[in-house]
C-alpha positions as CSV (number, residue, x, y, z in Angstrom):
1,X,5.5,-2.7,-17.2
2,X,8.1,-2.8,-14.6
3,X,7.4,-2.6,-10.9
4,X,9.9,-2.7,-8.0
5,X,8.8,-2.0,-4.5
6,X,11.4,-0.5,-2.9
7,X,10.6,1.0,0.1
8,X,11.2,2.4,3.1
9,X,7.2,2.5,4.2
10,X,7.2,5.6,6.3
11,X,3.7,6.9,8.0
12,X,1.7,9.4,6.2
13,X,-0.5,12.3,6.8
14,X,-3.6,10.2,7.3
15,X,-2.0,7.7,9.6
16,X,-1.3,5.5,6.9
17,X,1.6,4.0,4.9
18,X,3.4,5.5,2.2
19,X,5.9,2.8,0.4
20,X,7.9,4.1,-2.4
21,X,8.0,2.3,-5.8
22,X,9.2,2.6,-9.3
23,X,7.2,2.2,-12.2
24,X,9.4,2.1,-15.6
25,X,11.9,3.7,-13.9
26,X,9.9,6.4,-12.5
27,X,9.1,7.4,-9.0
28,X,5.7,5.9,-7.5
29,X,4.4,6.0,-4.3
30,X,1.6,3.6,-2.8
31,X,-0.7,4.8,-0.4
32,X,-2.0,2.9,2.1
33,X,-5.2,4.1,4.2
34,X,-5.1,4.1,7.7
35,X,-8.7,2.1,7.1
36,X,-6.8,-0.7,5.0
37,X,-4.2,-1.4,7.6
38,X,-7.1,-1.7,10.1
39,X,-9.3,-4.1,7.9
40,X,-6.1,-6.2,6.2
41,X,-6.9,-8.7,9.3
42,X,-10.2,-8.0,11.0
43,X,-9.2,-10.7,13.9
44,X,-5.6,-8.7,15.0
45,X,-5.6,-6.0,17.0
46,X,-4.5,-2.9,15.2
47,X,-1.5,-0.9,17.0
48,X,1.4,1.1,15.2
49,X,0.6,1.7,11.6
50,X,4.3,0.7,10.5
51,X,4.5,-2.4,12.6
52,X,0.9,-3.6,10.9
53,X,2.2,-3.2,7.7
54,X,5.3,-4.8,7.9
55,X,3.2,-7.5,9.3
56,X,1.0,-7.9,6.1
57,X,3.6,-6.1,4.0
58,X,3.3,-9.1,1.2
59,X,-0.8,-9.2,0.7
60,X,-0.6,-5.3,0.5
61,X,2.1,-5.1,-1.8
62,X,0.1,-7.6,-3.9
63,X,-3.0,-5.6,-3.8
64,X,-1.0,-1.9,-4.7
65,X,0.7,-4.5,-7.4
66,X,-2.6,-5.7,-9.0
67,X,-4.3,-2.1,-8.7
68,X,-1.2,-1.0,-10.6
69,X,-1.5,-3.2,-13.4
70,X,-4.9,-2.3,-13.4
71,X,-4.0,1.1,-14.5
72,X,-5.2,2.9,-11.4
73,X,-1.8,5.0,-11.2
74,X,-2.5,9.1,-11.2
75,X,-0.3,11.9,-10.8
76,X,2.5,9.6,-9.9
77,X,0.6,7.7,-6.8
78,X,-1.6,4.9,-6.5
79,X,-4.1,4.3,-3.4
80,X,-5.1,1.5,-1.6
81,X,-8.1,1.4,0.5
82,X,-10.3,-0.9,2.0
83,X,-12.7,-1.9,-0.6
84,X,-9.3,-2.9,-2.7
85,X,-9.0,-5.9,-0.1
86,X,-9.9,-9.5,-1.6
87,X,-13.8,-10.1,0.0
């Protein structure tokens, strides 16, 4: 399985992320809920959606990483949401 992040992360319907990937060559994209970005760091005040994420780009990309590997990808997308974070 091959994976490459590659971006940009632009804001989605929801007010979440939306980072585009490849998986084996085909097109994936990685949802982020707007509830994710809020709970990635409990202790930070949440402001624009795309600065947040940039912030914690790495640990979310992780997660989306894992989930993928995991098998969760449908129809071409994946989605993160909060209970995906590490308790």
């Amino acid at each position: 399985m091959i994976i490459k992040f590659i971006g940009p992360a632009s804001l989605a319907q929801d007010g979440g992320i939306q980072y585009l990937a490849t998986l084996n060559g085909n097109p994936l994209v990685c949802h982020f809920s707007y509830e994710v970005l809020e709970d990635v760091d409990p202790g930070e005040i949440f402001g624009s959606a795309l600065e947040h994420f940039s912030k914690h780009k790495l640990k979310l990309l992780s997660i989306a990483e894992e989930k993928i590997l995991s098998g969760h990808v449908h129809a071409g997308q994946i989605q993160i949401f909060s209970n995906d974070l590490p308790q």
